[in-house]
C-alpha positions as CSV (number, residue, x, y, z in Angstrom):
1,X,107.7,142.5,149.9
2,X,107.1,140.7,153.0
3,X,109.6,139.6,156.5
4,X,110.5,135.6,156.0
5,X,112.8,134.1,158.4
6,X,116.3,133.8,156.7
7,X,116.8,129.9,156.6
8,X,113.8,130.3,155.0
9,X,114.9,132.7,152.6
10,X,116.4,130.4,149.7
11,X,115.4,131.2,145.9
12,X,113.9,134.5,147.7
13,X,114.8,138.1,146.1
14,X,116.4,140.6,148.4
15,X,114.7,144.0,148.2
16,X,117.6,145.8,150.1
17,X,121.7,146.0,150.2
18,X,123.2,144.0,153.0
19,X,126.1,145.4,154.2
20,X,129.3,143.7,156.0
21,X,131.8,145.5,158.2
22,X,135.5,144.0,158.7
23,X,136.5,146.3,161.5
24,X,139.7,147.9,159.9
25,X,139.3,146.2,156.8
26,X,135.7,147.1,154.5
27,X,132.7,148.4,154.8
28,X,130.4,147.4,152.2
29,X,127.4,145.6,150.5
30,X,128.0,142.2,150.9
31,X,124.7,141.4,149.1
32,X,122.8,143.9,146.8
33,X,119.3,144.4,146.3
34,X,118.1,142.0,144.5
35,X,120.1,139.1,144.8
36,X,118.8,135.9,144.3
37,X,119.3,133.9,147.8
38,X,120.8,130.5,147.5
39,X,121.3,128.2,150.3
40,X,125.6,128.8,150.6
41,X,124.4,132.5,151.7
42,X,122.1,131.6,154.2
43,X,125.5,131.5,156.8
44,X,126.6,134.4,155.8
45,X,123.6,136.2,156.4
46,X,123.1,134.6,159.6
47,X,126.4,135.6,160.9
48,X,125.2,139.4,159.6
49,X,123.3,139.4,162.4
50,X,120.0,139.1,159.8
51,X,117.5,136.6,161.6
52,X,115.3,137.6,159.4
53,X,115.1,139.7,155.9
54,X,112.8,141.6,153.1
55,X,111.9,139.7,150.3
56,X,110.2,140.3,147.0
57,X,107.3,137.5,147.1
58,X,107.9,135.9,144.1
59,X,104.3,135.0,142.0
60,X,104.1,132.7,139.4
61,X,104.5,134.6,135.6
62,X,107.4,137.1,137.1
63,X,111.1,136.6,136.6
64,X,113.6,138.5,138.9
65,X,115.9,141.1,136.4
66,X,118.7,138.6,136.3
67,X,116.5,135.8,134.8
68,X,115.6,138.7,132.7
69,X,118.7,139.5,132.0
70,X,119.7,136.4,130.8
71,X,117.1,136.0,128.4
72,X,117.8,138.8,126.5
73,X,121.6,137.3,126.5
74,X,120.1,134.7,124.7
75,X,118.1,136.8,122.1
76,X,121.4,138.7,121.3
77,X,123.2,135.7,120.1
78,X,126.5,133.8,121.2
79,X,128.8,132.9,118.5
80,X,132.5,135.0,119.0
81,X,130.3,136.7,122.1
82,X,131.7,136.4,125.6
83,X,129.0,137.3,128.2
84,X,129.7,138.8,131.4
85,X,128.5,137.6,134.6
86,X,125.3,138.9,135.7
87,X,125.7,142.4,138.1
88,X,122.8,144.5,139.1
89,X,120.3,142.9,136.8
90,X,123.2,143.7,133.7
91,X,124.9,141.6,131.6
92,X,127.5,143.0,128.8
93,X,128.8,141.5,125.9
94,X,132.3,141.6,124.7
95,X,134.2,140.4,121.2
96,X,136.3,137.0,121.6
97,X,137.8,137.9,118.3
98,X,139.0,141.0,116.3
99,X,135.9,141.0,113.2
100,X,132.8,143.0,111.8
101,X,129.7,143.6,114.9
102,X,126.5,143.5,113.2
103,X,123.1,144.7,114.4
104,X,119.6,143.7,113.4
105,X,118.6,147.1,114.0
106,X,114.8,146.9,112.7
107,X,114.5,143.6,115.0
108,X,116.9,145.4,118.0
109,X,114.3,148.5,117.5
110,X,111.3,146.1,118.0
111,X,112.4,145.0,121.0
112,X,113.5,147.8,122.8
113,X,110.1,149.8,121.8
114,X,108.4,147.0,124.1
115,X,108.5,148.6,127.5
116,X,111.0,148.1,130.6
117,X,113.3,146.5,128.3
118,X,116.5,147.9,127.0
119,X,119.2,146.1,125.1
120,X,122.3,148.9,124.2
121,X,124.5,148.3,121.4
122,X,127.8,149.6,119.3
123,X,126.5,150.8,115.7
124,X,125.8,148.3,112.9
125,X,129.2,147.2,110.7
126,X,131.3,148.8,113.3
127,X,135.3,147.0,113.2
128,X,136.1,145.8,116.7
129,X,139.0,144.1,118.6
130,X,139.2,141.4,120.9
131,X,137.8,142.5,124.4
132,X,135.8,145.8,123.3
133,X,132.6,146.2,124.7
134,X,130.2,145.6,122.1
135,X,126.1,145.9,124.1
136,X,124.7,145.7,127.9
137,X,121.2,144.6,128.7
138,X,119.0,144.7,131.7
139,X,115.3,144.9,132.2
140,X,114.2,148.2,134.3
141,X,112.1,146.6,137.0
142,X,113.7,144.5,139.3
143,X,110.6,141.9,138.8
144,X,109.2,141.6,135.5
145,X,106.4,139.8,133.9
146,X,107.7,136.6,131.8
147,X,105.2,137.6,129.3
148,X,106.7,140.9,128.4
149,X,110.0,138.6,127.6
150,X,107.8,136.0,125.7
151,X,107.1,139.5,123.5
152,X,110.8,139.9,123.3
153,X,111.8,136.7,121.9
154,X,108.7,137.2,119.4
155,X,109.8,140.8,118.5
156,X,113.4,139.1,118.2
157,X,112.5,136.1,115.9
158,X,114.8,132.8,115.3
159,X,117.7,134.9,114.8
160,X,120.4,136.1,117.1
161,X,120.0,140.0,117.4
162,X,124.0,140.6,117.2
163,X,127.1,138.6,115.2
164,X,130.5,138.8,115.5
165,X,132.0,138.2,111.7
166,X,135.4,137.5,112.1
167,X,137.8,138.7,109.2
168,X,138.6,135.8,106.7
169,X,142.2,135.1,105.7
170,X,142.6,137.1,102.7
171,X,145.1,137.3,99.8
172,X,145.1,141.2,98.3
173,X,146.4,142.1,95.2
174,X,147.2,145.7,94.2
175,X,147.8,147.3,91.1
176,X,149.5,151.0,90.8
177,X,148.4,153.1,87.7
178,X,149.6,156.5,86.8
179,X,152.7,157.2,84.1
180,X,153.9,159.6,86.6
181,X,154.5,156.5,89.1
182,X,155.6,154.1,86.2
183,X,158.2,156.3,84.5
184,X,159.5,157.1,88.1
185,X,158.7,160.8,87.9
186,X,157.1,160.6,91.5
187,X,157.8,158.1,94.1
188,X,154.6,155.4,94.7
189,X,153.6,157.4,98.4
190,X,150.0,155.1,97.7
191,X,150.9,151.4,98.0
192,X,152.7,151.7,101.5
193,X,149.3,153.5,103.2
194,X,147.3,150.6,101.4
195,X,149.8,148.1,103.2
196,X,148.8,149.7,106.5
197,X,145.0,149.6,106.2
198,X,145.6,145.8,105.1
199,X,147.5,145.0,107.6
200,X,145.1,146.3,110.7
201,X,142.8,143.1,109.5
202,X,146.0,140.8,109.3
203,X,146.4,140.8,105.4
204,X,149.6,141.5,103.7
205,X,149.4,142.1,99.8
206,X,150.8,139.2,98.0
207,X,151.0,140.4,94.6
208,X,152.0,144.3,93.1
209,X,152.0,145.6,90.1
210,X,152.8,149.2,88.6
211,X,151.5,149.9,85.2
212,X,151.2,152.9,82.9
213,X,148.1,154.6,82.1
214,X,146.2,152.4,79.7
215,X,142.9,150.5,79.5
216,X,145.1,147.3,78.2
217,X,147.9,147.5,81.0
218,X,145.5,147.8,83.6
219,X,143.3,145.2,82.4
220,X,145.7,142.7,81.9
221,X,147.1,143.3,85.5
222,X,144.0,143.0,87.3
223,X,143.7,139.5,85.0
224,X,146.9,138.3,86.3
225,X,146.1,138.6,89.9
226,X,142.6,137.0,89.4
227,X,144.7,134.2,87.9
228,X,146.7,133.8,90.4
229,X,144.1,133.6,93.0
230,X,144.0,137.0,94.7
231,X,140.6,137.1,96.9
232,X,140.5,140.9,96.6
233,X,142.1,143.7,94.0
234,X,142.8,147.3,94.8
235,X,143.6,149.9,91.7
236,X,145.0,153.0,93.3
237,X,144.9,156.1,91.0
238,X,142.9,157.0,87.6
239,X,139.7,157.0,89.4
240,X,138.2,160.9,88.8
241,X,136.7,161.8,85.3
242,X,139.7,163.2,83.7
243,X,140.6,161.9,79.9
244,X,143.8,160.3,81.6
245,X,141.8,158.5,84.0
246,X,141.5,154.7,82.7
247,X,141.2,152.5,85.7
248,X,137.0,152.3,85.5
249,X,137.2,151.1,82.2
250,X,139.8,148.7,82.5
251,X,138.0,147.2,85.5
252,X,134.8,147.2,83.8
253,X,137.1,145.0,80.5
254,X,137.5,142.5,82.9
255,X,134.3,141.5,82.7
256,X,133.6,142.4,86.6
257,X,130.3,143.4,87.5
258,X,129.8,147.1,88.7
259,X,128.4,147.5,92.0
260,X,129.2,151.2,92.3
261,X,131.0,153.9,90.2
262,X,130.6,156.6,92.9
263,X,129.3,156.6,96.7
264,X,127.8,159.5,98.5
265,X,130.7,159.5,101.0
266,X,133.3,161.9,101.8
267,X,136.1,161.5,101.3
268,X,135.7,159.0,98.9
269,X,133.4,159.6,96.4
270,X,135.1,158.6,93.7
271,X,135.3,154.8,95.4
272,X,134.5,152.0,92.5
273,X,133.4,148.6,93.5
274,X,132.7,145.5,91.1
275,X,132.8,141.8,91.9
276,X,134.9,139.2,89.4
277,X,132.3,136.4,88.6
278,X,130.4,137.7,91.8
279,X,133.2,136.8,94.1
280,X,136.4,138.7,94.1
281,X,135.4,142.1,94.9
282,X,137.7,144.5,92.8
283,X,138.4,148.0,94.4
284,X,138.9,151.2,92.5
285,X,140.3,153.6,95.3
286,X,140.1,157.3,94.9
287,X,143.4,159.5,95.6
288,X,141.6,160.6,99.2
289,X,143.0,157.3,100.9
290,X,146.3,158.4,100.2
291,X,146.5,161.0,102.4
292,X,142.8,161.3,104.3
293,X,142.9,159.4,107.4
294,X,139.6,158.2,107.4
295,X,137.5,157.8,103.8
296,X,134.6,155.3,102.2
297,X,137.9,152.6,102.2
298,X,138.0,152.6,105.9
299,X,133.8,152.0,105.4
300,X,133.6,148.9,103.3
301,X,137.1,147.3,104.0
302,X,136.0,145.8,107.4
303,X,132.8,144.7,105.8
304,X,135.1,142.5,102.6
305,X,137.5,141.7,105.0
306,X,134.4,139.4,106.5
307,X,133.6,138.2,103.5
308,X,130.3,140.1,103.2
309,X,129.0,141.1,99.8
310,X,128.2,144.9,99.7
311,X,124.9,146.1,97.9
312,X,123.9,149.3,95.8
313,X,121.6,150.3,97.9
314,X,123.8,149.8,101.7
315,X,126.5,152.3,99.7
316,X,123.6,154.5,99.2
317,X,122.6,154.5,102.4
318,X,126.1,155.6,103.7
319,X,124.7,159.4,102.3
320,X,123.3,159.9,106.0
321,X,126.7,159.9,108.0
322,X,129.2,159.7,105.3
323,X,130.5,163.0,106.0
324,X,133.8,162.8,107.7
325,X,134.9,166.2,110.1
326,X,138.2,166.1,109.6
327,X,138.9,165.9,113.2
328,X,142.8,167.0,113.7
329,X,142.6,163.8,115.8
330,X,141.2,161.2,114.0
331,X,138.6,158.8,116.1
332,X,137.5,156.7,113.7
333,X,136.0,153.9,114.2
334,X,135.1,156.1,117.9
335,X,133.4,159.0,116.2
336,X,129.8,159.7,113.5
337,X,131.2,158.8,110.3
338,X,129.6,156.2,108.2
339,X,127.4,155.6,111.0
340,X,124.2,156.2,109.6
341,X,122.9,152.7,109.3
């Protein structure tokens, strides 16, 4: 650092806090270390009583941590991002919509394994709402080579780091299986907890349908809401391995295409997922999301309600993390579960 005269000091770096006292009023840092002077300040600093200040000397090939800053903004992506205003050499990035956060985390990982660079997010596939708090970034010196960002951007590649998938307008169709439910022997306690799960992503359920316990009444219900344009199908009940249990093979006379029979999750493991002419995505829900008030549902309906198209191989991966605590205050999304990858 070196002394410069303050009218002198424009595009200069402060290396200390300069602090302001309104007798009776504040005392406080009027300008923090590291501020980048610009010429409206110059006054101000004057009428501090600071002829003259500490600056970094700024060399060609370093960037100050706000310049820094900003360029890893920039590597995290944008779109339904709202950026905060530089403070401290930080920057944070909220949601401007309710939707699904993804991470890159192989690329994210890259990056922060470069050195004196640091870019904190929420986990992968996490459901967020408007104005949540979604990653912060900063560099840790407060001068930093340009080349060590040059690295970044190559560790980061063309993509943006982070998205923001908001959830697509959706028309859900659900069909109620059990004799016990069509005969009236029980009341239907599943469709209105299905109705409240829908609703957190702004869905209603257009179309409902109770049917006995058969392959051919199933079947032909889940046909008659493909007809009439449902974007998504849930089959509550006959999902375990008992002789009554018909709702895997009707889905499967449909003509859908299994993903999954089964996902190492619990609760949930029951969960069956298929796609109608790989597009509608038909749901076979275990009896857990009646009453559990976090399961596998709660995992994969954020990631349909974006309109993403769930693999084999991501509902394996939800092994590591898909056990759920049963917290007598349920967190979730705030807590462990189904936050493996």
């Amino acid at each position: 650092m070196k002394v410069i005269d303050t009218t002198a000091a424009v595009g200069h770096v402060l290396c200390h806090d300069v602090t302001q006292i309104i007798r009776g009023v504040s005392k406080g840092a009027r300008f923090r270390k590291g501020h980048v002077i610009r010429e409206e300040d110059i006054p101000v600093l004057l009428s501090l009583g600071k002829d003259h200040i500490y600056v970094w000397e700024k060399n060609p090939g370093m960037l100050h941590e706000n310049e820094a800053a900003e360029i890893l903004r920039q590597l995290c992506g944008a779109e339904n991002l709202q950026a905060s205003a530089v403070k401290e050499g930080k920057i944070e990035l909220k949601a401007a919509c309710d939707g699904l956060f993804k991470v890159d985390v192989r690329r994210l990982t890259a990056v922060n394994s470069l050195g004196e660079i640091i870019i904190a997010t929420r986990h992968n596939n996490t459901p967020v709402k408007t104005g949540d708090v979604l990653a912060g970034m900063r560099v840790i010196p407060l001068v930093i080579e340009a080349e060590k960002l040059q690295q970044a951007a190559k560790a980061s590649g063309t993509e943006p780091l982070l998205r923001l998938l908001p959830y697509r307008p959706m028309e859900v169709g659900v069909v109620t299986t059990g004799n016990e439910v069509f005969y009236g022997r029980i009341k239907d306690t599943f469709t209105p907890v299905i109705e409240e799960k829908l609703g957190k992503f702004g869905f209603k359920m257009a179309k409902h349908e109770i049917v006995d316990d058969s392959v051919a009444a199933i079947r032909e219900a889940v046909l008659r809401m493909l007809t009439a344009g449902m974007d998504m199908i849930l089959c509550t009940g006959g999902m375990s391995v008992d002789p009554d249990d018909l709702t895997p093979a009707a889905i499967r006379a449909t003509g859908a295409d299994f993903v999954t029979y089964g996902v190492p999750v619990l609760p949930g493991a029951m969960l069956l997922l298929a796609y109608y002419q790989g597009r509608v995505p038909i749901l076979g829900l275990p009896g857990c999301v009646m009453y559990a008030a976090a399961t596998v549902f709660d995992l994969v309906l954020p990631r349909l309600a974006a309109g993403e198209k769930i693999r084999a191989e991501e509902l394996a991966g939800l092994g590591h993390g898909g056990l759920c605590l049963g917290c007598s205050v349920c967190r979730y999304p705030v807590c462990s579960f189904g936050k493996g990858i």
